[in-house]
Backbone as CSV, one residue per row, in Angstrom:
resi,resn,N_x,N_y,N_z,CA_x,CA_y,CA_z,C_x,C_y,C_z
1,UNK,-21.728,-49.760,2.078,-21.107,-48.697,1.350,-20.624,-49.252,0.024
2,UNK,-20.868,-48.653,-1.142,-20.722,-48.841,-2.719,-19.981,-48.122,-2.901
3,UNK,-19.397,-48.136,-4.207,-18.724,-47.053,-5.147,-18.198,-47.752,-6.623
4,UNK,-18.703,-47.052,-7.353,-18.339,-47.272,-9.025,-18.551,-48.883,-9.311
5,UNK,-19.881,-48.714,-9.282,-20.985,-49.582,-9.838,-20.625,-50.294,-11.488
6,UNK,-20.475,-48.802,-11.660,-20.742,-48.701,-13.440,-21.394,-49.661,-14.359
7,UNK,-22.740,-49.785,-13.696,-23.609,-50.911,-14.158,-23.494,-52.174,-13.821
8,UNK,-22.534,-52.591,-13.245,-22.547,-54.446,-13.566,-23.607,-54.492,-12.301
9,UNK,-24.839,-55.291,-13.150,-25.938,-55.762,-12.057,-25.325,-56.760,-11.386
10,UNK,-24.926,-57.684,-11.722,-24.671,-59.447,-10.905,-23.437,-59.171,-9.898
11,UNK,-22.591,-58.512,-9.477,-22.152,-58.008,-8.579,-22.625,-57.972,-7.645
12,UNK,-23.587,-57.375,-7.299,-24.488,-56.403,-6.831,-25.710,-57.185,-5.865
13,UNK,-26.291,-58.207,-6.852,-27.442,-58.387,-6.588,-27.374,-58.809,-5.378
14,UNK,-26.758,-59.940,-5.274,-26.233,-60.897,-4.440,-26.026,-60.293,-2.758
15,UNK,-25.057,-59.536,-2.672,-25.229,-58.052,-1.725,-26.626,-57.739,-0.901
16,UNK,-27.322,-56.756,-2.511,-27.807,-55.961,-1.806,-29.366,-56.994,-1.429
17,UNK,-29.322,-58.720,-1.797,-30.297,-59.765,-1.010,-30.337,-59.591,0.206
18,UNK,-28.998,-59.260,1.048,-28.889,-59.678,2.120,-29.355,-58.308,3.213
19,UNK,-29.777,-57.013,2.472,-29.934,-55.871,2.808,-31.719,-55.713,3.235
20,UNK,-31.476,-55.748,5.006,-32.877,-55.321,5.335,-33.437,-54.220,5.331
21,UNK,-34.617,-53.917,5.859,-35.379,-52.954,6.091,-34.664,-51.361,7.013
22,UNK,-33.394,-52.019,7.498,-33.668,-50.936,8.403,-31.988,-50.956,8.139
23,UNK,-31.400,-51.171,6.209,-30.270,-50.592,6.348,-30.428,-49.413,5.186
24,UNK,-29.090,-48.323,5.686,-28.919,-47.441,4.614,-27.782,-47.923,3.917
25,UNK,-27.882,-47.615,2.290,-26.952,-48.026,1.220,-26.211,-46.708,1.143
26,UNK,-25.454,-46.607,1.200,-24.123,-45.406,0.947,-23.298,-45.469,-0.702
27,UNK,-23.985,-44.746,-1.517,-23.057,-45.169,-2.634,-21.852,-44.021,-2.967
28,UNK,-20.898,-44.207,-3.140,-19.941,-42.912,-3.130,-19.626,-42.365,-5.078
29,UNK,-20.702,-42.772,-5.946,-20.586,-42.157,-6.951,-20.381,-43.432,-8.059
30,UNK,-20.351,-42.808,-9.620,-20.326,-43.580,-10.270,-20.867,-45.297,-10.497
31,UNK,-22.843,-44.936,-10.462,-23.437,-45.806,-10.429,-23.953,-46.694,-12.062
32,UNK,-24.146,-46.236,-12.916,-24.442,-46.683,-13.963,-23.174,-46.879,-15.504
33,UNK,-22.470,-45.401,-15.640,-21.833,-45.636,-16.814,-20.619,-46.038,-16.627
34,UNK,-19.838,-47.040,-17.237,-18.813,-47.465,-17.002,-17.771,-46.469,-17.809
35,UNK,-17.579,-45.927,-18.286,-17.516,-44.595,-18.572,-15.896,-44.972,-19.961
36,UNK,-15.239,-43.930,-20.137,-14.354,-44.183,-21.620,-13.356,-44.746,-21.481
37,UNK,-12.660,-44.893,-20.328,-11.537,-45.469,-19.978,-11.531,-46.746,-19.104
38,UNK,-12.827,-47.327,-19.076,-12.969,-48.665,-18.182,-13.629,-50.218,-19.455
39,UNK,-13.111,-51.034,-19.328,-14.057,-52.064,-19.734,-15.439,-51.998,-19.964
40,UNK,-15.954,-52.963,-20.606,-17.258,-53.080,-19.662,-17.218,-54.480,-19.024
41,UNK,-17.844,-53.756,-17.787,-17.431,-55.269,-16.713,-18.815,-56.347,-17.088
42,UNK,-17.981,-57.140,-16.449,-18.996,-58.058,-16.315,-20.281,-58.517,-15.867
43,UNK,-21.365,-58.724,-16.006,-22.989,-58.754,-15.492,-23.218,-57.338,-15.894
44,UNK,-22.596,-56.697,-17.245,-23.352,-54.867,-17.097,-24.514,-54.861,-17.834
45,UNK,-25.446,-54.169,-17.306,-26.852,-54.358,-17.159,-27.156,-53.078,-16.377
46,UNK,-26.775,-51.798,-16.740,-27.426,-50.811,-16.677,-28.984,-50.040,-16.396
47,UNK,-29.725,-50.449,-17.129,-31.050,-50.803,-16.843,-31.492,-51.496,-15.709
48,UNK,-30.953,-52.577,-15.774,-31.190,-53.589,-14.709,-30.492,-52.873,-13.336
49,UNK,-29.110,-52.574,-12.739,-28.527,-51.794,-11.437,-29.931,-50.893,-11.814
50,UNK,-30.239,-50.011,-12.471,-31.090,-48.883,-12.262,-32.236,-48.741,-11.597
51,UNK,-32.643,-50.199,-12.334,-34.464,-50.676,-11.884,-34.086,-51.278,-10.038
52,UNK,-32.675,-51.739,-10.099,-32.843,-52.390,-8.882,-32.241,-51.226,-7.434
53,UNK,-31.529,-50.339,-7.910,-31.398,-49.192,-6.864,-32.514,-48.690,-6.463
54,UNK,-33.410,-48.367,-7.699,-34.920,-47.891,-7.558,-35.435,-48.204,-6.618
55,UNK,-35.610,-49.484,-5.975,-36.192,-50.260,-5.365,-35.869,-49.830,-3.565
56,UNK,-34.511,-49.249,-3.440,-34.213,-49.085,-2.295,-34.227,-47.220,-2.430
57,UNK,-34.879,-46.350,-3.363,-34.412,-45.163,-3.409,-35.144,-44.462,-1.848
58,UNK,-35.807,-45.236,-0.883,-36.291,-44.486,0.430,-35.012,-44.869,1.054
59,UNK,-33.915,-45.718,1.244,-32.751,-45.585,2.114,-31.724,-45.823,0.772
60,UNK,-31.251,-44.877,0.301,-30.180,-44.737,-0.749,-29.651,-43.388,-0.523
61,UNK,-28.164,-43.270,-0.046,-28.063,-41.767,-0.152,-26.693,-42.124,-1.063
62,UNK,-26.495,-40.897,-1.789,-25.499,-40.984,-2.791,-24.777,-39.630,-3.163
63,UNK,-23.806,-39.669,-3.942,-23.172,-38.432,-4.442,-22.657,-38.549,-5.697
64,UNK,-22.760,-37.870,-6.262,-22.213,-37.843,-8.011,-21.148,-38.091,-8.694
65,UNK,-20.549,-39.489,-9.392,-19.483,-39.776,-9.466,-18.820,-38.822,-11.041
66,UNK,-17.538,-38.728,-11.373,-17.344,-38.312,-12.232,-17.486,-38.817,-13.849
67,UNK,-18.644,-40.501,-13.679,-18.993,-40.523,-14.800,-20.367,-40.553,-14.963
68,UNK,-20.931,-40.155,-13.825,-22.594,-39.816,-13.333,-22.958,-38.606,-14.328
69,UNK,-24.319,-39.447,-14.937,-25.007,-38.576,-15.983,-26.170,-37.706,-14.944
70,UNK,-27.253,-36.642,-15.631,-28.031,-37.017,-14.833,-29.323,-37.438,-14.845
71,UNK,-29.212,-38.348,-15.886,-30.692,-38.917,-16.681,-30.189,-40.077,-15.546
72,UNK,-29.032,-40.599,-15.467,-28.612,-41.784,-14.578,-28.857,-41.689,-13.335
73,UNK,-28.563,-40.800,-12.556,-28.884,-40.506,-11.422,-30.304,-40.597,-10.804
74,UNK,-30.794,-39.551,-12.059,-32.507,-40.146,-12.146,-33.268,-40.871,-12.005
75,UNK,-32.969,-42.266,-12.523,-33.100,-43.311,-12.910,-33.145,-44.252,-11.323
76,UNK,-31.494,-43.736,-10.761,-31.527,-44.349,-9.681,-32.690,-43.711,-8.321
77,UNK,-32.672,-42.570,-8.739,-33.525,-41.478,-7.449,-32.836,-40.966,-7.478
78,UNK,-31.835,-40.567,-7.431,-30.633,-39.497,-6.666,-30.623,-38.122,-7.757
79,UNK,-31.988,-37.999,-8.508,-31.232,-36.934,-9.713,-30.641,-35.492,-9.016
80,UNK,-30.796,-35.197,-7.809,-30.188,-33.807,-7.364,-28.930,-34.556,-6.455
81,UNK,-28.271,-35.437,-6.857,-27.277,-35.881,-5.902,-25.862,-34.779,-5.985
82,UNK,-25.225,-34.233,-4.952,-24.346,-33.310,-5.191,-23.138,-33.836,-5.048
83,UNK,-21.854,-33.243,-5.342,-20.863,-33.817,-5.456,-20.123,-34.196,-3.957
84,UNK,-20.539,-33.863,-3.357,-20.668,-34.207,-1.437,-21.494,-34.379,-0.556
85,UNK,-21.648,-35.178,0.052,-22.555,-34.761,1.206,-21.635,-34.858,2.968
86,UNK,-22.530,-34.562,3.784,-22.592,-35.098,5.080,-23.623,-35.466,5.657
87,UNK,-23.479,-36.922,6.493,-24.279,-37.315,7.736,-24.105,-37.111,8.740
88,UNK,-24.994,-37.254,9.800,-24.500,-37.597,10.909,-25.872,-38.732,11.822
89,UNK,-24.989,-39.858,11.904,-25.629,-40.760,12.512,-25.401,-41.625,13.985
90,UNK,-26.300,-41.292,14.749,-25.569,-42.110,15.793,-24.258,-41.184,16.852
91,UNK,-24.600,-39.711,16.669,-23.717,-38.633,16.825,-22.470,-38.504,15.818
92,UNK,-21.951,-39.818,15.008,-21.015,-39.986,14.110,-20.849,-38.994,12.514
93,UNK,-19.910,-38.460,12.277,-20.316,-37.096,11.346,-20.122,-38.594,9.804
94,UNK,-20.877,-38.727,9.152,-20.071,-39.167,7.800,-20.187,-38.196,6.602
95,UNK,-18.404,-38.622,6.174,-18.764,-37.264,4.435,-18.561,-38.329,3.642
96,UNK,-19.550,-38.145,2.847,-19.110,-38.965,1.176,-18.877,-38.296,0.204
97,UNK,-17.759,-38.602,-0.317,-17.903,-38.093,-1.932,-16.756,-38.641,-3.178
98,UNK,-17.080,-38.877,-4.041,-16.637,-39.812,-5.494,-15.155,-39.904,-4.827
99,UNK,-14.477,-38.443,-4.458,-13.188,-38.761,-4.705,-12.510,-38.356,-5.639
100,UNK,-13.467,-37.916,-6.685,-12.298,-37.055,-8.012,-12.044,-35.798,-7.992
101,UNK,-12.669,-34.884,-6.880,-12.464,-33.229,-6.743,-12.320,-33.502,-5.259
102,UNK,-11.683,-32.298,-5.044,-11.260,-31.771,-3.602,-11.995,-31.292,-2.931
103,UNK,-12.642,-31.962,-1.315,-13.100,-31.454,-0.360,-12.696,-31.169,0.387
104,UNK,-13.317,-30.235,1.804,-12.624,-29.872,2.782,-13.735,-31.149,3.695
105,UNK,-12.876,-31.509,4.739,-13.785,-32.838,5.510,-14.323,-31.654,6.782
106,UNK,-15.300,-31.724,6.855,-16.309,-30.992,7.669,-16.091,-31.152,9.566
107,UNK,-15.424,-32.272,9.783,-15.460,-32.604,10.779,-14.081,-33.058,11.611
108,UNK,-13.265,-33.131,13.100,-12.210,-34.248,13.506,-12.100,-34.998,13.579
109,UNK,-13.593,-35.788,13.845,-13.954,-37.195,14.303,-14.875,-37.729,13.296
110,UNK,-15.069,-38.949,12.927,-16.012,-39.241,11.773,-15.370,-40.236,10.831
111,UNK,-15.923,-40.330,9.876,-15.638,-41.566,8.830,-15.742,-40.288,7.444
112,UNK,-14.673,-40.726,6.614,-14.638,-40.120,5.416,-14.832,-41.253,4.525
113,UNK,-15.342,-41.619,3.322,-16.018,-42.174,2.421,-15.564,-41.839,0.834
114,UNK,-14.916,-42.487,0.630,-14.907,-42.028,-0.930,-14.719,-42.950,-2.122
115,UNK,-14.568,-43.104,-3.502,-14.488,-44.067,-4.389,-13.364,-43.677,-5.541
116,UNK,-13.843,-43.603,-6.748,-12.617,-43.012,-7.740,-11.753,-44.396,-8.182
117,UNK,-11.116,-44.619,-7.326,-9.512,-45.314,-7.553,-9.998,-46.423,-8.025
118,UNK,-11.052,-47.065,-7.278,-11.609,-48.781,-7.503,-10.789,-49.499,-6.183
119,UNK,-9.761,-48.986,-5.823,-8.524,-49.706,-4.815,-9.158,-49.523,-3.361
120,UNK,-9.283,-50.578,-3.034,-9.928,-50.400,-1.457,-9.407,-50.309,-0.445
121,UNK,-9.618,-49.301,0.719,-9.159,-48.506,1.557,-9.756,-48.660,3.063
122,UNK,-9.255,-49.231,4.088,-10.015,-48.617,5.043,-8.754,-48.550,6.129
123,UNK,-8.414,-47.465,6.486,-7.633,-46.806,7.732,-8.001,-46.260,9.122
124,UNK,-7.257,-45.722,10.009,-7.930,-44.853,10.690,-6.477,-43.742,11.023
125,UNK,-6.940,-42.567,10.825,-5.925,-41.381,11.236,-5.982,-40.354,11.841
126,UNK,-5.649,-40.215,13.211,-6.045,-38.827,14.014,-7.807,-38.931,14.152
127,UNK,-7.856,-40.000,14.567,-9.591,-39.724,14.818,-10.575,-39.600,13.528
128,UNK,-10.329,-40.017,12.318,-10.971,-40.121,11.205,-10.689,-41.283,11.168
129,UNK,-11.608,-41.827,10.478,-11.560,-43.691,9.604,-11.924,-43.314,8.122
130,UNK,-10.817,-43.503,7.533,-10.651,-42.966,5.683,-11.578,-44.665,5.084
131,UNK,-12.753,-44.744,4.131,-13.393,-46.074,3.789,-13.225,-45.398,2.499
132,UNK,-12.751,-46.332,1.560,-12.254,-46.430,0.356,-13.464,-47.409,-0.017
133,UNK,-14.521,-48.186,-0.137,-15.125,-49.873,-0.585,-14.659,-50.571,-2.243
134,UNK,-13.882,-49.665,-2.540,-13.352,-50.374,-3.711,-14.462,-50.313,-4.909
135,UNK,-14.633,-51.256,-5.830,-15.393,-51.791,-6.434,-15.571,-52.902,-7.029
136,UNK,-16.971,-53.431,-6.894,-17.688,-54.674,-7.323,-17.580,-55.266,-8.285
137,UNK,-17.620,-54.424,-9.504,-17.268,-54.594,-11.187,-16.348,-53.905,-11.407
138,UNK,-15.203,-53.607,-11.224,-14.189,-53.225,-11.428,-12.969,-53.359,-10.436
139,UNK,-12.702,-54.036,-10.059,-11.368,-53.307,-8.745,-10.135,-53.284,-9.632
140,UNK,-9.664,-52.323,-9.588,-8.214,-52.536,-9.731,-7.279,-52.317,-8.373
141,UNK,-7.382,-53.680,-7.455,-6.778,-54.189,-6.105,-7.107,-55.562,-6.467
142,UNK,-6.102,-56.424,-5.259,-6.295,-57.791,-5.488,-7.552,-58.616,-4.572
143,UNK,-8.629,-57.498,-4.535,-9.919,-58.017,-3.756,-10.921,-58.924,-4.628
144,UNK,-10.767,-58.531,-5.748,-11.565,-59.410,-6.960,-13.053,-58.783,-6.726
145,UNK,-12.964,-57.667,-6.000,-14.267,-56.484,-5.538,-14.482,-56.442,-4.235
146,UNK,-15.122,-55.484,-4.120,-15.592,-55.075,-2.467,-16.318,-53.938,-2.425
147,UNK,-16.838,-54.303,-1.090,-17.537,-52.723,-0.615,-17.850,-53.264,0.922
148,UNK,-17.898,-52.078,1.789,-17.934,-52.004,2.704,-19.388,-51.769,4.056
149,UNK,-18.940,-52.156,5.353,-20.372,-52.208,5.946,-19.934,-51.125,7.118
150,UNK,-21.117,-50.894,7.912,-20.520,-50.434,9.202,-21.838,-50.967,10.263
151,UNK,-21.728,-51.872,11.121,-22.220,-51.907,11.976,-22.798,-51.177,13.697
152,UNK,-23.437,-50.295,13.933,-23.435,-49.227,14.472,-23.840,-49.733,15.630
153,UNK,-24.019,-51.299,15.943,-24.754,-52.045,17.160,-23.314,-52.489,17.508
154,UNK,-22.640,-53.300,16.836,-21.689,-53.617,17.127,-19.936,-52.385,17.254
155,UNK,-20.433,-51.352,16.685,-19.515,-50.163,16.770,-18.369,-50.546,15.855
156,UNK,-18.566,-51.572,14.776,-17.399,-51.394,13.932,-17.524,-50.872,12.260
157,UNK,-16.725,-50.880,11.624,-16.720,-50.738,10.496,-15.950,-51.668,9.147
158,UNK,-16.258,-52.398,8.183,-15.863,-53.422,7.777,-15.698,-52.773,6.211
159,UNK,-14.490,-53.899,5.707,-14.203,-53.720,4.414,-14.644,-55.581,3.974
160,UNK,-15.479,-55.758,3.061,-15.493,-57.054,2.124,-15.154,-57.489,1.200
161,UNK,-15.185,-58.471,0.789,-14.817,-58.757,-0.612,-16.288,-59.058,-1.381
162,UNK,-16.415,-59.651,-2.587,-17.917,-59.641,-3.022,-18.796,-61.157,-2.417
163,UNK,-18.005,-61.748,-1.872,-18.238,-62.753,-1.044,-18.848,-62.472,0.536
164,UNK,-18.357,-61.462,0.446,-19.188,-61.411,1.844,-17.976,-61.344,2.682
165,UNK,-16.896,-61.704,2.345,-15.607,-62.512,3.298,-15.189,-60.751,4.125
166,UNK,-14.731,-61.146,5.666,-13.995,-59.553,5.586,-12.681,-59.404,5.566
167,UNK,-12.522,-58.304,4.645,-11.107,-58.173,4.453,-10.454,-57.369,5.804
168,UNK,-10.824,-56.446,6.295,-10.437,-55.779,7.489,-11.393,-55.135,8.561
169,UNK,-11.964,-54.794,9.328,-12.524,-54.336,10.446,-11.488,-53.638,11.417
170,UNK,-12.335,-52.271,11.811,-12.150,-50.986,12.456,-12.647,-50.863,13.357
171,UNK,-12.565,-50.478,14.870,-13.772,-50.096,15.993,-14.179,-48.657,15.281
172,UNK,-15.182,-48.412,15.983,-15.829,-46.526,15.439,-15.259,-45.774,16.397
């Protein structure tokens, strides 16, 4: 699980090496522009995140962050990406979305997903697990970046740092 990319490739790369055949990438918005009120982070390479999401656009599901163009989106595959979605995997309901507008969560039980803040999140409340994954090129938290996994063999759900290291783990 990703969120607010905003281009920095070298973040990233490193990650998504370790990503096989038979995972899905969850991005919760804001993949390419680092947009008017952020830096530009470090390793940004726009083009480059673009060409390399490309690459996974048969398991990429995503939703539209609030600095998501949609020539960008494009770029990645996602050009009809909407400002929400839902899954359901494994009987498990998941909703994603950026985090900057108000949803209603579709479900009691399930994982909610979202990005926005950069500050990474993972809880569990009344039978929901709230996943915040922070961000890679940007955090403003003292993770120095993150994003998150969920293991569906092992039934948990994980928060990282860009190291790989885990910061917290959840049962499902």
């Amino acid at each position: 699980m990703l969120s607010d990319t905003h281009g920095a490739l070298s973040p990233l790369t490193r990650i998504l090496q370790e990503v096989d055949q038979n995972t899905l990438i969850m991005h919760s918005g804001d993949f390419l522009y680092h947009g008017p009120r952020n830096p530009l982070p470090e390793g940004y390479d726009p083009k480059g995140l673009a060409t390399l999401l490309a690459k996974f656009s048969g398991r990429i599901v995503g939703v539209r962050g609030n600095c998501d163009s949609e020539i960008d989106l494009e770029l990645v595959g996602l050009e009809n990406a909407a400002s929400a979605l839902t899954l359901l995997i494994n009987d498990l309901g998941i909703f994603i979305s950026h985090g900057h507008m108000k949803h209603e969560v579709p479900f009691e039980r399930g994982i909610v997903i979202s990005g926005h803040t950069h500050i990474s999140l993972l809880r569990k409340d009344n039978g929901i697990i709230f996943m915040n994954p922070g961000s890679l090129s940007l955090p403003k938290d003292r993770t120095g970046g993150s994003y998150g996994t969920i293991d569906f063999k092992k039934g948990i759900i994980s928060l990282r740092n860009g190291n790989g290291f885990e910061l917290k783990t959840l049962a499902l």
